[in-house]
TIMI-2910 file (N, C-alpha, C, CB; in pm, 1 decimal, decimal comma, always signed):
<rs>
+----------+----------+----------+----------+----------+----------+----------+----------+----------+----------+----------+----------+------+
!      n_x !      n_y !      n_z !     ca_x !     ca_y !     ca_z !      c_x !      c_y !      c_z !     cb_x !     cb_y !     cb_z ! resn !
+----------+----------+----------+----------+----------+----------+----------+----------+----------+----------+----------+----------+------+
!  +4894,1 ! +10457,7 ! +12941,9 !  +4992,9 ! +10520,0 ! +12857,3 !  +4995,3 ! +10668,6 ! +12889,8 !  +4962,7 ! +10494,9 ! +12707,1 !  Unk !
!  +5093,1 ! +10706,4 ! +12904,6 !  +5129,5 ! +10886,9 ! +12939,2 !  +5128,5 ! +10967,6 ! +12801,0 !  +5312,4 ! +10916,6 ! +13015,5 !  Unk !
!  +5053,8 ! +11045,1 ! +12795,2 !  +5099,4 ! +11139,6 ! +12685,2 !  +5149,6 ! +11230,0 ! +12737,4 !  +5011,5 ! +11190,4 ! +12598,1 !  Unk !
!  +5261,1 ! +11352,4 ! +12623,4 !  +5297,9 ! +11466,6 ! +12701,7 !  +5169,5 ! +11558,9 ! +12725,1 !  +5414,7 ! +11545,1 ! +12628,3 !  Unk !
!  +5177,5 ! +11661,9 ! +12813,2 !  +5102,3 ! +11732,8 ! +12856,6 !  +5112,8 ! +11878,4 ! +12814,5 !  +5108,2 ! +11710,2 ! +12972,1 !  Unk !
!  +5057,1 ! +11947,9 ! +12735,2 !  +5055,4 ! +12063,4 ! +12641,2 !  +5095,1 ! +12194,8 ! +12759,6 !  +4881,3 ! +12078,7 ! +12551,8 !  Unk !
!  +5118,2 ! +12305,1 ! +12727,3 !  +5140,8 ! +12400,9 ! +12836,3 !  +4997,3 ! +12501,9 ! +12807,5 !  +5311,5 ! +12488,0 ! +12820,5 !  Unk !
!  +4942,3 ! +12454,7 ! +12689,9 !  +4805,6 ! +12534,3 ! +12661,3 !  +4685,3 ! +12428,4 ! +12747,4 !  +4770,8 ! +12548,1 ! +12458,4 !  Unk !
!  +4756,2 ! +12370,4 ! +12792,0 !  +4628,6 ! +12246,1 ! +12839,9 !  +4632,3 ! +12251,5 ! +12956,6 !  +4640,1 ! +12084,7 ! +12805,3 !  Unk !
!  +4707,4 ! +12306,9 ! +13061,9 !  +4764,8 ! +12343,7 ! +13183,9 !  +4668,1 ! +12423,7 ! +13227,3 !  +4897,2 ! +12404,6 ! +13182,1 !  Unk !
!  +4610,9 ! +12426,0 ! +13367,2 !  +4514,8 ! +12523,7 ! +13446,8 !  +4613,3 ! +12576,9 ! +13521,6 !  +4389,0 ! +12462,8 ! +13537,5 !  Unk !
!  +4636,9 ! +12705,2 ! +13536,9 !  +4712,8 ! +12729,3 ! +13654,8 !  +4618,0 ! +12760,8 ! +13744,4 !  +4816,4 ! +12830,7 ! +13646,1 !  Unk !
!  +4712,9 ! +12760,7 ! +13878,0 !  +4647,0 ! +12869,7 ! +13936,9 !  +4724,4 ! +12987,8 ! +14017,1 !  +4557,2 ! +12810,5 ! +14021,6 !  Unk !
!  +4616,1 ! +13087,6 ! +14050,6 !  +4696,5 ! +13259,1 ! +14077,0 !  +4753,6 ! +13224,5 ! +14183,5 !  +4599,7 ! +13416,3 ! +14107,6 !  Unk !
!  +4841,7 ! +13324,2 ! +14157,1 !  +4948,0 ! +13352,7 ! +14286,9 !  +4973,5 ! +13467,4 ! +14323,0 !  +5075,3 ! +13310,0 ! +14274,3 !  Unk !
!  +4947,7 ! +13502,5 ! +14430,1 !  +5022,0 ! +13640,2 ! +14478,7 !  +5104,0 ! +13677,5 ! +14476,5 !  +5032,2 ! +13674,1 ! +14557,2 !  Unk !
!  +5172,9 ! +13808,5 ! +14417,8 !  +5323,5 ! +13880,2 ! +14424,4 !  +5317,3 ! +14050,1 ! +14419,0 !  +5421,2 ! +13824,5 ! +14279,4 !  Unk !
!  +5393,7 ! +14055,6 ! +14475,3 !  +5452,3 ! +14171,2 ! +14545,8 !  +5481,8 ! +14246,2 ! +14402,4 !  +5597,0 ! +14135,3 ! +14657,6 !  Unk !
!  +5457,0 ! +14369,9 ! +14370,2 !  +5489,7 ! +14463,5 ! +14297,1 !  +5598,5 ! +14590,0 ! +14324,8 !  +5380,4 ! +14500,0 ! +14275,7 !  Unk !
!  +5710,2 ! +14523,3 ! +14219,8 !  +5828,9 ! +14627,7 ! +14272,4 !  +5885,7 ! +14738,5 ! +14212,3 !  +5936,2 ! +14568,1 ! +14292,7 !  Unk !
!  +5789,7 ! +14738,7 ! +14085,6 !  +5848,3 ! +14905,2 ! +14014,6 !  +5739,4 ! +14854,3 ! +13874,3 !  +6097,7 ! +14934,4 ! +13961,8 !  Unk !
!  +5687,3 ! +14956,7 ! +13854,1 !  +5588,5 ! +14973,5 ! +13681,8 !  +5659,7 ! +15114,9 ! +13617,6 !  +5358,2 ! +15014,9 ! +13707,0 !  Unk !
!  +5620,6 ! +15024,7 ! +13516,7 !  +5669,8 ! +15170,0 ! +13425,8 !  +5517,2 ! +15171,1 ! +13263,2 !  +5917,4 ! +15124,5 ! +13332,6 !  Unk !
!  +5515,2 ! +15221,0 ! +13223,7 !  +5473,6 ! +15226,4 ! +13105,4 !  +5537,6 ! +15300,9 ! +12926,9 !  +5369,7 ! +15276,6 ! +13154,7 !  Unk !
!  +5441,9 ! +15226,7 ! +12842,8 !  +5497,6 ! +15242,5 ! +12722,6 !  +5360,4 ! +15259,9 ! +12618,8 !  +5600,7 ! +15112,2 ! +12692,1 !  Unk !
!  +5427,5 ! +15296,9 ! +12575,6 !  +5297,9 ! +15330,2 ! +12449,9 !  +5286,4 ! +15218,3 ! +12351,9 !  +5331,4 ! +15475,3 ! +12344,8 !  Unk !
!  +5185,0 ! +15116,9 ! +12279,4 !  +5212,8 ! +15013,5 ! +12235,6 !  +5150,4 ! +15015,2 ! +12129,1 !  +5197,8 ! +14920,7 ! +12305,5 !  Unk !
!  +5164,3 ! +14936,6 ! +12034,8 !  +5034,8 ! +14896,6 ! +11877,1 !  +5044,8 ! +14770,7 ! +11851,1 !  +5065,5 ! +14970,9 ! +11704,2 !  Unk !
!  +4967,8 ! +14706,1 ! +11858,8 !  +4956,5 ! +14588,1 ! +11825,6 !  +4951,9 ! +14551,3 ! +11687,7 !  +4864,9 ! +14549,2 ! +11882,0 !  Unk !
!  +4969,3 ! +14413,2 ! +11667,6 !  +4953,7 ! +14379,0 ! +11511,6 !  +4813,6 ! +14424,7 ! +11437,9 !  +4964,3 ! +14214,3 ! +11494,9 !  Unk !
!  +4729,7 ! +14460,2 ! +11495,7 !  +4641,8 ! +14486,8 ! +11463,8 !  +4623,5 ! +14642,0 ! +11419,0 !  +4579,8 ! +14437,7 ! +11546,6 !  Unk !
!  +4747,9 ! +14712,5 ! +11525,9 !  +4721,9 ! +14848,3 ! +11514,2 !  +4657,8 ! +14903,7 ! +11592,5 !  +4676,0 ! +14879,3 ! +11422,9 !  Unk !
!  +4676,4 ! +14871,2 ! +11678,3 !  +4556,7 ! +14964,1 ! +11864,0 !  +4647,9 ! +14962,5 ! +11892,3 !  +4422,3 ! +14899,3 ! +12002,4 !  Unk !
!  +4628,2 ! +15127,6 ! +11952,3 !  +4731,5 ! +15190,8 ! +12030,6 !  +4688,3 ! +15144,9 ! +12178,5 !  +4738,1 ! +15360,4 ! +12006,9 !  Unk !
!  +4756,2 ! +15108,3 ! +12237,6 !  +4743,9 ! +15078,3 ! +12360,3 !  +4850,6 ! +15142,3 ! +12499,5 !  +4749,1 ! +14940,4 ! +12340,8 !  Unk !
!  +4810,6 ! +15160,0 ! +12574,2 !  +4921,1 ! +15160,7 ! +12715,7 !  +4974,1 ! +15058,0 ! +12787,7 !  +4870,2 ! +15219,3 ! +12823,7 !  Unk !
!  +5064,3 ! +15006,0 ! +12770,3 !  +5129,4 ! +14885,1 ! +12819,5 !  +5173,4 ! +14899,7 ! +12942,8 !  +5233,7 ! +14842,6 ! +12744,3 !  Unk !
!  +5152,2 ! +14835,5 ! +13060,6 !  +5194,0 ! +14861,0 ! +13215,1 !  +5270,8 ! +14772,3 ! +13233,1 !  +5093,6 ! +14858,7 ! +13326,2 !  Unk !
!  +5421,3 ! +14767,3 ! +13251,0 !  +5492,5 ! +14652,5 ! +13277,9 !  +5489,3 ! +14661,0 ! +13413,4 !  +5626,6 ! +14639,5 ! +13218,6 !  Unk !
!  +5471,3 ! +14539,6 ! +13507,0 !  +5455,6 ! +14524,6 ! +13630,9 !  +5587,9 ! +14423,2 ! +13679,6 !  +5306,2 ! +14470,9 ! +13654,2 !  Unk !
!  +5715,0 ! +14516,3 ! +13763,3 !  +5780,2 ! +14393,9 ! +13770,2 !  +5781,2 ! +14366,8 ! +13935,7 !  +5933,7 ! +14401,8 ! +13694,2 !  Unk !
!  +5738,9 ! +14199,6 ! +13943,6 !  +5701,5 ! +14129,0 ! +14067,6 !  +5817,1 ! +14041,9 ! +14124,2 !  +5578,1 ! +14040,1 ! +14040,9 !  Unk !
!  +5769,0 ! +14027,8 ! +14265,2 !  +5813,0 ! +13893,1 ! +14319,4 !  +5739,6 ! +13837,2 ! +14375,7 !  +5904,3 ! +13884,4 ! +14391,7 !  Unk !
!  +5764,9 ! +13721,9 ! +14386,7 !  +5695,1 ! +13577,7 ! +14507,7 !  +5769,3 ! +13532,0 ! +14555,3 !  +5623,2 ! +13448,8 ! +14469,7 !  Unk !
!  +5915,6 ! +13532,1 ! +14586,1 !  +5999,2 ! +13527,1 ! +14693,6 !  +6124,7 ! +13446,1 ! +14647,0 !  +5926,6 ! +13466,8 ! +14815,7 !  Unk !
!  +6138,0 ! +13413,9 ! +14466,3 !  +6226,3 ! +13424,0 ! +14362,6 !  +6296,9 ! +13569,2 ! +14373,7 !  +6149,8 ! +13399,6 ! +14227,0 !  Unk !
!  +6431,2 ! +13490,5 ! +14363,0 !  +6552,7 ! +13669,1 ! +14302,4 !  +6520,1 ! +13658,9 ! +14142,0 !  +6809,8 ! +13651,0 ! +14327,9 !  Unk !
!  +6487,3 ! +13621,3 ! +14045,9 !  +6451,4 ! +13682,3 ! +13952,6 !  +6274,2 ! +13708,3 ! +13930,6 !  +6520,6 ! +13611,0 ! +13853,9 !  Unk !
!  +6271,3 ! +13855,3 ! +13924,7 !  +6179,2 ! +13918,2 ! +13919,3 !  +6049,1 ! +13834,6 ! +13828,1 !  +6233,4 ! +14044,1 ! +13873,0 !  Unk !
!  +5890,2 ! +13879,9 ! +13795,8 !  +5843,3 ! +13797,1 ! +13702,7 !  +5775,1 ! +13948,9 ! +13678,4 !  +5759,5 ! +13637,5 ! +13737,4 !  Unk !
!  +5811,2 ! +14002,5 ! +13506,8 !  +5769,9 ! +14082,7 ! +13444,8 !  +5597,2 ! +14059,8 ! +13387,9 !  +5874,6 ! +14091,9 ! +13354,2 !  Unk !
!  +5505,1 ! +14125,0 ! +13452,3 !  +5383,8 ! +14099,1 ! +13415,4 !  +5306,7 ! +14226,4 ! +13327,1 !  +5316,0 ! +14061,4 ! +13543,9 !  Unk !
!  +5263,6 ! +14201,4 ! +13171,4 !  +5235,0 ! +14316,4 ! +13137,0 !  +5055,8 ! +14325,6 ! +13097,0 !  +5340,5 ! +14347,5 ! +13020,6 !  Unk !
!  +5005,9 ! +14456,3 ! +13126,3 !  +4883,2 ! +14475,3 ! +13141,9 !  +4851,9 ! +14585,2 ! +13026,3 !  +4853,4 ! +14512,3 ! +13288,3 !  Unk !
!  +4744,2 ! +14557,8 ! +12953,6 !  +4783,7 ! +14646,2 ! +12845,2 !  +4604,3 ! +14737,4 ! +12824,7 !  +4856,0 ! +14529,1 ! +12681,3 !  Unk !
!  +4635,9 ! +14853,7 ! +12862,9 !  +4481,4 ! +14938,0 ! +12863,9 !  +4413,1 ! +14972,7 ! +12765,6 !  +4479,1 ! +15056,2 ! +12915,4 !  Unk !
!  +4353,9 ! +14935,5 ! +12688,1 !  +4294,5 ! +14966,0 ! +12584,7 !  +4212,8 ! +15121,1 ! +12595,0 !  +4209,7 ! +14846,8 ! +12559,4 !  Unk !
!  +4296,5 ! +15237,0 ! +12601,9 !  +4228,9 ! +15383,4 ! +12684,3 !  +4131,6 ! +15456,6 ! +12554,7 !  +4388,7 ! +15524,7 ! +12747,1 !  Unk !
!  +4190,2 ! +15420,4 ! +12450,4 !  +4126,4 ! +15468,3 ! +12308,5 !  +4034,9 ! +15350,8 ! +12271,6 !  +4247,0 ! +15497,2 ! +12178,6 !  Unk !
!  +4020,1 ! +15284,6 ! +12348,3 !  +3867,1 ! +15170,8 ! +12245,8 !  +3875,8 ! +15140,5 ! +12125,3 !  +3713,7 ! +15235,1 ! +12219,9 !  Unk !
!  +4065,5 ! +15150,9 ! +12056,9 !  +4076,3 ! +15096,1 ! +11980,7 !  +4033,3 ! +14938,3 ! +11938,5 !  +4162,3 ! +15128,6 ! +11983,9 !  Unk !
!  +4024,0 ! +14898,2 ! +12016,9 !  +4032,3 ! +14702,5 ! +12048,4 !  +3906,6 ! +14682,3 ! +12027,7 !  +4077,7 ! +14624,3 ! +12221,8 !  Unk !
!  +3841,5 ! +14763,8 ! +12137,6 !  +3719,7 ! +14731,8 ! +12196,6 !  +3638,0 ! +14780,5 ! +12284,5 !  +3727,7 ! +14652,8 ! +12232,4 !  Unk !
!  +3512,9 ! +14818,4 ! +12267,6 !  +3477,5 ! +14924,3 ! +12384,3 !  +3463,1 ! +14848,7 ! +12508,5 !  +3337,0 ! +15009,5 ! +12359,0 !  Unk !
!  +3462,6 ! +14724,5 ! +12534,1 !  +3494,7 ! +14672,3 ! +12623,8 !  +3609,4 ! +14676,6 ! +12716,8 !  +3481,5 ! +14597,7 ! +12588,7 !  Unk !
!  +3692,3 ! +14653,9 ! +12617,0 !  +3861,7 ! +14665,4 ! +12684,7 !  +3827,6 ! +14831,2 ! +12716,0 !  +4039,6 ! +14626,7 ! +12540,4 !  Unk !
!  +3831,1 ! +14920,6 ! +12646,1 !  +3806,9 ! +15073,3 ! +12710,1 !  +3720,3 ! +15089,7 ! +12807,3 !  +3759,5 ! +15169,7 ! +12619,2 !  Unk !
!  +3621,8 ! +15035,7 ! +12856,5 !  +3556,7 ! +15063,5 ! +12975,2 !  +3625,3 ! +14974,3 ! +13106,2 !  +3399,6 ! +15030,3 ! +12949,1 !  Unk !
!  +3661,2 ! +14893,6 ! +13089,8 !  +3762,4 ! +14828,2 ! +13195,9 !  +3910,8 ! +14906,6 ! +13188,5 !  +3785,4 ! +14652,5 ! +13157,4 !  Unk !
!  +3953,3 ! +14945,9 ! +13118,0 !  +4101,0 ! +15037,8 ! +13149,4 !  +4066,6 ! +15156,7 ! +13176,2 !  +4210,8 ! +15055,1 ! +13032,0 !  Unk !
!  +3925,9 ! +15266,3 ! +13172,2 !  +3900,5 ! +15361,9 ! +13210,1 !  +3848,2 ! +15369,9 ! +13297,8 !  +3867,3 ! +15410,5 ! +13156,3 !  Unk !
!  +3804,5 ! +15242,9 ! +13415,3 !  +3738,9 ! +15175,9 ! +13500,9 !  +3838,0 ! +15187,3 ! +13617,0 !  +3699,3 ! +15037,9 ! +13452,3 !  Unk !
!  +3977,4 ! +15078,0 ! +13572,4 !  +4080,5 ! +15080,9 ! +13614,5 !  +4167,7 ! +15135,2 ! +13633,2 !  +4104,9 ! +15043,0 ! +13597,2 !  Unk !
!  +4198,2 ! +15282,0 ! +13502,2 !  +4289,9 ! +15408,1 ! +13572,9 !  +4234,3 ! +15484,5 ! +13706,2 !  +4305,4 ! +15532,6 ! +13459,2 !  Unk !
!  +4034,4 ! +15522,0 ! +13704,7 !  +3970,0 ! +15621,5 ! +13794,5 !  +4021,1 ! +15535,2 ! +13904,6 !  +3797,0 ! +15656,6 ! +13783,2 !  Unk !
!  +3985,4 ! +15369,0 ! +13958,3 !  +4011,4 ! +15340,6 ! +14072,0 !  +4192,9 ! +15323,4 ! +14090,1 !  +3919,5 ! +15216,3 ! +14099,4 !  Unk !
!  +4271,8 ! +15327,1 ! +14001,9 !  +4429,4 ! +15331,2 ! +14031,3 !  +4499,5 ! +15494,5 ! +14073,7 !  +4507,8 ! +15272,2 ! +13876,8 !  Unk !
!  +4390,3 ! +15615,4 ! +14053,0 !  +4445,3 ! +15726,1 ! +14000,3 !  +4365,8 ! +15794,0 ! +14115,0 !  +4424,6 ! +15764,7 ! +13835,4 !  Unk !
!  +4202,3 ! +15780,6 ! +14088,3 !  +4148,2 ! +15827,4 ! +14144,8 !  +4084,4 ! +15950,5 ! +14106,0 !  +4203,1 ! +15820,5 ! +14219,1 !  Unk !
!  +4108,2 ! +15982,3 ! +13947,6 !  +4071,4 ! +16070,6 ! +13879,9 !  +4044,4 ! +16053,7 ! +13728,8 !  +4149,5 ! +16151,6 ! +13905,6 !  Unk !
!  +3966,9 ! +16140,2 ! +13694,1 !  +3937,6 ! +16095,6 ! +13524,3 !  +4011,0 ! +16063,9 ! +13462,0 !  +3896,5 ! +16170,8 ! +13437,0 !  Unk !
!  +3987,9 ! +15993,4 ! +13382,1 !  +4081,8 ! +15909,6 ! +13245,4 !  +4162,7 ! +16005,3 ! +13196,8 !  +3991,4 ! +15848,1 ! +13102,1 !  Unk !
!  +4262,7 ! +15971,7 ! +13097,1 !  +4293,9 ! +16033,6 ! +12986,5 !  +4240,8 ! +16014,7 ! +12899,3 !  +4383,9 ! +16029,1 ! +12955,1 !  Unk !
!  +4231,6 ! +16080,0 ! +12762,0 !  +4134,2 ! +16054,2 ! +12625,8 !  +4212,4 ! +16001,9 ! +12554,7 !  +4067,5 ! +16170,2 ! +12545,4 !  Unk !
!  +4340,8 ! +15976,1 ! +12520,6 !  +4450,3 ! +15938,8 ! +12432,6 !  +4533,8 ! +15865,6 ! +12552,0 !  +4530,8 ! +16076,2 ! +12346,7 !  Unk !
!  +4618,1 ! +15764,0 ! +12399,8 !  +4723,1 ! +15668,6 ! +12481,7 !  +4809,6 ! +15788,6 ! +12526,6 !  +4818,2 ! +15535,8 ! +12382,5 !  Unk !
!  +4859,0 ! +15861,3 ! +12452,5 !  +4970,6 ! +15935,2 ! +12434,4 !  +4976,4 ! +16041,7 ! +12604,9 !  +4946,3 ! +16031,0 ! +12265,1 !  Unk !
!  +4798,8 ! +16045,2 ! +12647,8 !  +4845,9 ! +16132,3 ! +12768,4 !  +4833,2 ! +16038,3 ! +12855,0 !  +4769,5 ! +16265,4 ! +12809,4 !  Unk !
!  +4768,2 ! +15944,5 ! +12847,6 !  +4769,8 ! +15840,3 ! +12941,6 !  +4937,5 ! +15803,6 ! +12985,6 !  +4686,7 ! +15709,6 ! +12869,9 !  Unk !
!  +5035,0 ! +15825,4 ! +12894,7 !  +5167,9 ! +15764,5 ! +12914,5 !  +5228,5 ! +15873,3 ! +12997,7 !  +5252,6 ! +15728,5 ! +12774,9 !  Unk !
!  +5148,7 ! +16013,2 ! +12948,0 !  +5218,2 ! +16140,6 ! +13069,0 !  +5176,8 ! +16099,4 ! +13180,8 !  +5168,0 ! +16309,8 ! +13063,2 !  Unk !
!  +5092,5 ! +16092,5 ! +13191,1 !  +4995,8 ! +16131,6 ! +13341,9 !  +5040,9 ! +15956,7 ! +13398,7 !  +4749,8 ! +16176,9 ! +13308,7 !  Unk !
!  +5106,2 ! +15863,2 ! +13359,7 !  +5111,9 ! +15750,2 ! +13453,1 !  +5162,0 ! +15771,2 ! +13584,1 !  +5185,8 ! +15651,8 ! +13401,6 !  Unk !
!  +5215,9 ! +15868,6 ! +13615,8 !  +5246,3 ! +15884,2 ! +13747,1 !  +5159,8 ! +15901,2 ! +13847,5 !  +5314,3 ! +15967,9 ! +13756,5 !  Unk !
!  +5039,9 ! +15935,7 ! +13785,1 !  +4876,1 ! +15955,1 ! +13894,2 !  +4848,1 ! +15832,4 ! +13912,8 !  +4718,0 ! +16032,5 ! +13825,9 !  Unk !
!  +4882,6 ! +15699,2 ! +13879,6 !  +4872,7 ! +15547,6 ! +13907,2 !  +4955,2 ! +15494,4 ! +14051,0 !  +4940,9 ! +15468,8 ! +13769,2 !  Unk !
!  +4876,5 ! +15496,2 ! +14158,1 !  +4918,5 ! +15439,5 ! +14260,9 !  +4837,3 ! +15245,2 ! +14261,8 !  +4870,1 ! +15561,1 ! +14393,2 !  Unk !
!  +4966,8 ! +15212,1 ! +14220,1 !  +4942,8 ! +15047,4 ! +14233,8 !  +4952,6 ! +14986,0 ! +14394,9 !  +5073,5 ! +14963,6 ! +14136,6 !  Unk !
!  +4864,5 ! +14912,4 ! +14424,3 !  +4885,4 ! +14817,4 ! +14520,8 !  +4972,2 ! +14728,3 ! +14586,8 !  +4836,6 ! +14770,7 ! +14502,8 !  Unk !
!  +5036,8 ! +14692,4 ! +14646,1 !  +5136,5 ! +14628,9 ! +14735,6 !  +5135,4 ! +14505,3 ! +14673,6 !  +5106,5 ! +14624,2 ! +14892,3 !  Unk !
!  +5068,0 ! +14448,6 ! +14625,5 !  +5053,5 ! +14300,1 ! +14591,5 !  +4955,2 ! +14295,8 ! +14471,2 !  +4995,2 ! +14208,7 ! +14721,9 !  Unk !
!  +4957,8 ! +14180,5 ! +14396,1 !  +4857,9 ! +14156,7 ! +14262,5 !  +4854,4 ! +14014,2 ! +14294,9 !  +4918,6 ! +14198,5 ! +14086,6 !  Unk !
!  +4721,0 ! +13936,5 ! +14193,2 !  +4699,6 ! +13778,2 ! +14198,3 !  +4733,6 ! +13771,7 ! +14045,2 !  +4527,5 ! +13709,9 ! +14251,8 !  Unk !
!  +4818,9 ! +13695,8 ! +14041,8 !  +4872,4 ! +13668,9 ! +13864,2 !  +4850,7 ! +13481,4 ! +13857,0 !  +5107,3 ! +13730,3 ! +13829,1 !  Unk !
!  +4796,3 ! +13486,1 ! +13725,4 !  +4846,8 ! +13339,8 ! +13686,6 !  +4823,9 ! +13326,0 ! +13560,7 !  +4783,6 ! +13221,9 ! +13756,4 !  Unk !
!  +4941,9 ! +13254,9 ! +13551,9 !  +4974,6 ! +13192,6 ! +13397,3 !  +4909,4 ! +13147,5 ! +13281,5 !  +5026,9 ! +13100,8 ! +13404,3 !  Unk !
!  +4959,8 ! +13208,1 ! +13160,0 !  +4833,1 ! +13178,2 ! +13067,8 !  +4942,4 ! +13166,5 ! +12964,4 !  +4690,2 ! +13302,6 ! +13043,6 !  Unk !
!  +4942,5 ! +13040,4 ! +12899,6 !  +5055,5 ! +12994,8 ! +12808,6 !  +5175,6 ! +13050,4 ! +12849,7 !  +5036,1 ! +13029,4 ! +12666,2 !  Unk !
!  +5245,4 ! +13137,3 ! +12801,7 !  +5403,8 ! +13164,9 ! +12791,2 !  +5432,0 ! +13302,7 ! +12880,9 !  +5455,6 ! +13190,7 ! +12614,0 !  Unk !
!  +5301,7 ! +13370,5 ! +12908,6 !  +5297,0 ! +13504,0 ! +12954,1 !  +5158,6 ! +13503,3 ! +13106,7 !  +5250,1 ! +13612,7 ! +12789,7 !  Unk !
!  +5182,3 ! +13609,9 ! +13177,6 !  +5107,9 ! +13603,1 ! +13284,4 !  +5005,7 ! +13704,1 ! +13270,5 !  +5183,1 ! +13614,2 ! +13400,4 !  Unk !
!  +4884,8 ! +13661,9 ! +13328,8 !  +4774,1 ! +13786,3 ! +13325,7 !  +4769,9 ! +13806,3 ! +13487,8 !  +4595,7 ! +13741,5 ! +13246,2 !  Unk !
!  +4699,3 ! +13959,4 ! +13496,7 !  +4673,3 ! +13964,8 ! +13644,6 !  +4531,0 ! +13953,2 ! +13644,3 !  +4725,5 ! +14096,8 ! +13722,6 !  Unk !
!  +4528,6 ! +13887,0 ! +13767,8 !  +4342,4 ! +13821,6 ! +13815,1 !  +4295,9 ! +13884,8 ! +13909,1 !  +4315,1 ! +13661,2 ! +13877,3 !  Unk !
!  +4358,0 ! +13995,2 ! +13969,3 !  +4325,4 ! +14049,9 ! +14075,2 !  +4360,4 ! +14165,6 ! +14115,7 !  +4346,4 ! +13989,0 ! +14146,6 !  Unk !
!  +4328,1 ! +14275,6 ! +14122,5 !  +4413,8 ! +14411,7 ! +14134,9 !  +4380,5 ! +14447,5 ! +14326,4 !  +4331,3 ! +14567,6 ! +13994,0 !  Unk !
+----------+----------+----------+----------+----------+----------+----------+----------+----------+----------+----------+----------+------+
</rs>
């Protein structure tokens, strides 16, 4: 007998795509953490783009976890010290030189990146 098959029950797996313009935004979650939101928009060799968003936790609002991996991840994207606030983090995004390509895969309805 077949049952349907859940999209939360689904393994994907990553895929490589090409990164064709980021921008950022300043964000708050339901929770209320200010965050830096990196919209990443990709291809894999689709004409419609696949919008992937990455969200830095730079204030350790969340978690000092999430803050040591996004302050981890601006020094090696930037190449220079963090910002201390979302708010300059959103100036200074232009010191973010992203990579030619990312490994993304699917996680319910939205994509994470697995690979910088």
């Amino acid at each position: 007998r077949n049952e349907p098959i859940e999209l939360q029950d689904v393994t994907w797996k990553a895929i490589p795509v090409r990164i064709e313009r980021a921008h950022a935004t300043v964000y708050e979650s339901r929770k209320g953490n200010r965050m830096l939101r990196v919209t990443l928009a990709c291809r894999n060799g689709n004409p419609i783009p696949i919008n992937v968003n990455h969200f830095m936790d730079i204030e350790g609002q969340g978690s000092s976890y999430g803050q040591s991996k996004a302050l981890m991840l601006w020094r090696r994207l930037s190449g220079n010290n963090p910002p201390r606030t979302v708010d300059e983090a959103e100036a200074r995004f232009e010191e973010l030189t992203f990579p030619p390509e990312v490994m993304i895969r699917q996680a319910g309805q939205y994509w994470d990146i697995q690979g910088w």
